[in-house]
C-alpha positions, 0 to 999 in steps of 0.5 A: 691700352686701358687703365689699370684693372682693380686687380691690378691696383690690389697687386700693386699695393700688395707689390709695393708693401712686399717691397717696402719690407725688404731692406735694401740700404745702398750697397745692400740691395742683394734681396731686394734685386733678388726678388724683383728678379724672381718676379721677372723670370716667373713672367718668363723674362731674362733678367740679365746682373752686369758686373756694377756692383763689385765696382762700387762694392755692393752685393748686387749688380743693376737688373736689366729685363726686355719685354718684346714689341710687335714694332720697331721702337722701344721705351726704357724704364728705370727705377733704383732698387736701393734706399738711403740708411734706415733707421728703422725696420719698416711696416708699411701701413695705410694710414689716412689713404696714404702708405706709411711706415709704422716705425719711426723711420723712412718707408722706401717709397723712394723709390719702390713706388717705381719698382713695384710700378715696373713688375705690376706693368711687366705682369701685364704686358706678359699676361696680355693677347698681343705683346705691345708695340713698343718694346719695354726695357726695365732697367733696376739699377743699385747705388743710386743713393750714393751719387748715382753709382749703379747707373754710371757704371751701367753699359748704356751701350746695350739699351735698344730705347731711344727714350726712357723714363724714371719716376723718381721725382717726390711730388705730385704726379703730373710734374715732369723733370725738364731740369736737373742741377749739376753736383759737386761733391767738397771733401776737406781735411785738415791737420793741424798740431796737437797741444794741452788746451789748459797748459800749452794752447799757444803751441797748438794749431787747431784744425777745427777753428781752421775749419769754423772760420772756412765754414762761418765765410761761406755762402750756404743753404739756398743761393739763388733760385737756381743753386744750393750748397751745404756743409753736411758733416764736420769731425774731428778733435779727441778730448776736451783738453787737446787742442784738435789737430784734425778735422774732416768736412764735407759739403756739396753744392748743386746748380742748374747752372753748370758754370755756377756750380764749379764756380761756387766749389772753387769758391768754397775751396778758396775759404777753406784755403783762406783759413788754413793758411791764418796764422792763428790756426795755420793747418794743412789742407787736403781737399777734393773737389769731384763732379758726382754728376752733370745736369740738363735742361731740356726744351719744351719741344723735345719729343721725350717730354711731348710724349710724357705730356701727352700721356700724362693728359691720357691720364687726366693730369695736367703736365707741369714742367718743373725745375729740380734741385734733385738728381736722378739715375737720368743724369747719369744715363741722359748724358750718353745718348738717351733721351730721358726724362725724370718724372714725379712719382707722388712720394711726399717727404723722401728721405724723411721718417714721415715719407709717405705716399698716397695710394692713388698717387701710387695707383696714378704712377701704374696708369702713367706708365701703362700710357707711355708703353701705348704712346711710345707704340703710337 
C-alpha cells in the first residue's frame, strides 16, 4: 500500500481544520460524532451510536464503522471525539509548518489529529479497486477526557479485531505506548464548625486548616520514575470573617506500578484522615478512593507492538518503546481482551493554549496508519 497521495495530504489538512472547528468539549461531542458521521455514510459506510452517552450524561454515543477486507483478520482504530474545556473559540492556522489555534486557547489536535487521520484513510480504502485484506473497524469514542467514560462503556464484545491502535500518545511519531500507568481517582470532603473569625474563632473548627495541614504531609508531584500524585482542586469557606466549616478537595495519583498506586492513595487517605482527626481542627471527613482505569505493560515481543515497529519502519521511523504517564481509551479496551496499543501522534503540548502539531507530523500519522492497514493484511 503506497504512502499518502498530495491530494490525500491536502484533504487531511483541510479534514483536520473542519474538525479542530467544531467544538466538542466532553460530553458535548454531538456535532463533532455528527460530522464524522456524515462523513462515513457519504463513503457508504454503517455508522453504528451505542447507548454511552445517556450513561455518562453526554449528547453522543461512541461511532462504530467497519470497513470489509478480502481476508480473515482485522485491525481496530480508535480515536476520541471529545476535547478538554475551551477557553477559546478555535482557528486553526499554519504557523511556522505547525497548525495552531489563532486564539488564546487549546487546538484540539488532541486528538482530531487521530479522527481526521481515520476519515482521510476510510476515504481511501472505500475509494480503492480491491478492499484490503485486513478489515478495518473505526472505533470514535466520546468522554475520553473524563477517565475514559466513552470507552468503558463501549461493548467490546462486538470488535471483530484482534488487535487495534490509538494514536493518541502527544510526542514525536515513532513512540509506541508499551506502558500506561494505573489512576486513582481521591475526592475528600470535610465539614467542620462555623464561627466569627474576629469575635468567637476558638468556637470554630476549620475545615480548610484540616485540609492544609493533610495537603502540606503529603508526597506530590513526581514520586519516582514511575509514579505522580497531585492535588488539583481545594474549595471551600464563605467569607473572610467565618471560620470555614467545609472544604472539598481532589487529587489523583498514577503509577506504572499498580501495587504503588493504591498504595500511596491510601497513603494520602490516611493524611487527610490524620488531620481530621487534630484537635485543633477536628472535621468530618468523607472521602472516595476510585480506580478510574488499570494500567499495562506489554513485552517487547508481543505481536501488536511487532507490528507497530515494523510498520513504523515502513514509514522510515525508528520505533521507540516508551513509558507513559498518560491514559488512553487503550486502557479501558486492552483489559477485555484487545490486543491494543497506544501510539504517538506528533501533537506537542496537549491540553495547553500553545498546542500545536506540525503538519508533517500530522501527515506522518496518515502514512502510519495506511501501513498498518497493510501489515495487519500481510
Amino acid at each position: 500500500m503506497s504512502a499518502a497521495s498530495d491530494a490525500e495530504r491536502r484533504l487531511l489538512h483541510d479534514t483536520f481544520a473542519a474538525l479542530c472547528r467544531i467544538e466538542s468539549p466532553s460530553l458535548h461531542e454531538r456535532a463533532c460524532a455528527d460530522a464524522v458521521a456524515g462523513e462515513l455514510r457519504s463513503l457508504g459506510l454503517e455508522v453504528l451510536e451505542d447507548s454511552a452517552g445517556a450513561a455518562i450524561g453526554s449528547d453522543s454515543g461512541n461511532l462504530l464503522a467497519r470497513i470489509p477486507g478480502s481476508g480473515e483478520r482485522s485491525i481496530l482504530f480508535c480515536a476520541h471525539l471529545d476535547t478538554v474545556p475551551l477557553a477559546a473559540a478555535i482557528e486553526p492556522v499554519v504557523i511556522d509548518g505547525g497548525w495552531e489555534n489563532a486564539n488564546d486557547g487549546i487546538l484540539g489536535a488532541d486528538n482530531k489529529v487521530s479522527v481526521a487521520t481515520l476519515l482521510v484513510l476510510a476515504r481511501r480504502l472505500t475509494a480503492a479497486p480491491e478492499p484490503p485484506v485486513a478489515g478495518v473497524e473505526l472505533l470514535f469514542t466520546i468522554g475520553e477526557e473524563l477517565a475514559l467514560a466513552g470507552a468503558k462503556e463501549f461493548e467490546a464484545g462486538i470488535l471483530r479485531s484482534s488487535v487495534g491502535y490509538a494514536f493518541d500518545s502527544a510526542q514525536p511519531v515513532g513512540g509506541v505506548v508499551v506502558a500506561s500507568p494505573t489512576h486513582y481517582r481521591i475526592a475528600a470532603a470535610l465539614h467542620g464548625v462555623a464561627a466569627h473569625a474576629g469575635v468567637r474563632p476558638e468556637n470554630g473548627r476549620s475545615a480548610i486548616l484540616a485540609a492544609a495541614r493533610a495537603i502540606a504531609q503529603m508526597p506530590l508531584g513526581r514520586i519516582d520514575s514511575e509514579t505522580t500524585a497531585n492535588i488539583g482542586t481545594i474549595e471551600g469557606g464563605s467569607a473572610a470573617n467565618v471560620v470555614p466549616d467545609r472544604c472539598a478537595l481532589s487529587g489523583e495519583v498514577r503509577s506504572l506500578d499498580s501495587e504503588r498506586a493504591e498504595r500511596l492513595a491510601s497513603e494520602i487517605a490516611g493524611f487527610l484522615s490524620d488531620a481530621a482527626n487534630d484537635p485543633e481542627c477536628e472535621c468530618d471527613l468523607d472521602i472516595t478512593i476510585e480506580r478510574q482505569f488499570e494500567g499495562y505493560r506489554v513485552r517487547p515481543s508481543a505481536p501488536e507492538v511487532t507490528l507497530a515497529f515494523d510498520a513504523l519502519r515502513d514509514c522510515g521511523h525508528v520505533p521507540r518503546p516508551i513509558q507513559s504517564g498518560g491514559g488512553s481509551d487503550v486502557n479501558a479496551l486492552r483489559p477485555r481482551g484487545l490486543a491494543m496499543l497506544n501510539l504517538s501522534n506528533g501533537t506537542e503540548r496537549n491540553h495547553e493554549p500553545s498546542e500545536r502539531v506540525a503538519t508533517t507530523q500530522l501527515e506522518a500519522v496518515l502514512d502510519l496508519a495506511i501501513a498498518l492497514v497493510a501489515r495487519a493484511g500481510a
